[in-house]
Structures are given as C-alpha cells and as structure tokens.
C-alpha positions in Angstrom: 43.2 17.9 -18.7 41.0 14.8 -17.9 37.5 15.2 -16.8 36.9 14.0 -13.4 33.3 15.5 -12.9 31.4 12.4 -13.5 29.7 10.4 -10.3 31.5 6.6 -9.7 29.1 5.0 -7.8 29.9 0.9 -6.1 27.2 -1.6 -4.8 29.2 -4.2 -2.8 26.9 -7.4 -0.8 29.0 -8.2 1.9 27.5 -11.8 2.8 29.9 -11.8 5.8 28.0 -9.4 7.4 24.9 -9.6 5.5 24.5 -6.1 4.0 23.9 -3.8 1.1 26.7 -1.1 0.9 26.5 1.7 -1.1 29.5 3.9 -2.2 30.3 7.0 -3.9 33.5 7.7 -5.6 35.0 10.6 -7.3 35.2 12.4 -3.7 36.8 16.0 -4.1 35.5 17.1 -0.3 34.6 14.1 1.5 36.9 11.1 2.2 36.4 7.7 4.0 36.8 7.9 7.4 38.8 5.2 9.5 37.5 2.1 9.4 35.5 2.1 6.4 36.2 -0.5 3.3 38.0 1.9 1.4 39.9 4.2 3.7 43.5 4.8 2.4 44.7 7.4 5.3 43.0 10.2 2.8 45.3 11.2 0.4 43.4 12.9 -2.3 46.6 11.7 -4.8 47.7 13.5 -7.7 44.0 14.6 -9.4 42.9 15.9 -5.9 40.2 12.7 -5.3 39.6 10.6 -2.5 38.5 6.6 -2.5 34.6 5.9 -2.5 33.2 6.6 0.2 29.9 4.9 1.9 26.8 6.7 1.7 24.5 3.5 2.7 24.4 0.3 4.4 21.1 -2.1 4.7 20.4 -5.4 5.7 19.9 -8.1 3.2 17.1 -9.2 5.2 15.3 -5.7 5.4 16.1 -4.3 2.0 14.4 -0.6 1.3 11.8 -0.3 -1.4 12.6 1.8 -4.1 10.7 4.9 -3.0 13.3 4.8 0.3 16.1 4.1 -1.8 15.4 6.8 -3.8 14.3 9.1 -1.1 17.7 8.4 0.7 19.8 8.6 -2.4 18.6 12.1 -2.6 20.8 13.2 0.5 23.7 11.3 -0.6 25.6 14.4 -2.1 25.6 16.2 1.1 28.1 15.0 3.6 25.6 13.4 6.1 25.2 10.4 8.0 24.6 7.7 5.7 21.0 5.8 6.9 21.7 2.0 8.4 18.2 -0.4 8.2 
C-alpha cells in the first residue's frame, strides 16, 4: 500500500491578480471549496485525497516577512481561514 502521509505543498504567482497563493495538498479532511483554483466538486478519488487546497493569499506588493510567513504557516494544518494581506 502506497504512503500518502507526506505534505504536498504549491506556491502559484498569479500576475493576473497580483498575488502569492499558497496551497496544501494531500488533503484527507479538508477539500477546496467552490470557487477556488483547484476545486474538483470534492471527490476524494480512489486513495481517499482531495486537490490542494489554499491556505494563503498575499499581495505581491505587500509580501509578509518571514517571521509572518512563518507565524501564519503555523495554523495552516488546522482548517481555518486562510489570512489575505
């Protein structure tokens, strides 16, 4: 049986829209809801995991420093609101 415990993490620049997006993937509990980049209609598929999901979005003009980043990362494993800048 494959291993599917490891974090998959995407960093995607959206220069449309100006932003920083941060996603986290190997989702077991906590899929994308409608409207976001990856949403699918939620179905977990075959090893029971949903698409990335976002966990951050910042402006390219008012990136965070890395004490924020970090500080905001730490949350990211809950299923909370992810923090806009």
């Amino acid at each position: 049986m494959e291993d599917h415990r490891q974090e998959d993490w995407a960093y995607l620049i959206d220069l449309d829209a100006g932003t920083f997006e941060v996603y986290k993937g190997s989702n077991s509990s906590e899929p994308p809801v409608p409207g976001e980049r990856f949403y699918d209609g939620n179905d977990p598929g075959s090893i029971g995991l949903y698409p990335f999901k976002l966990k951050a979005t910042y402006r390219l003009g008012d990136m965070p420093s890395s004490d924020r980043f970090i500080s905001d990362s730490e949350g990211w494993e809950m299923d909370e609101e992810c923090p806009k800048s």
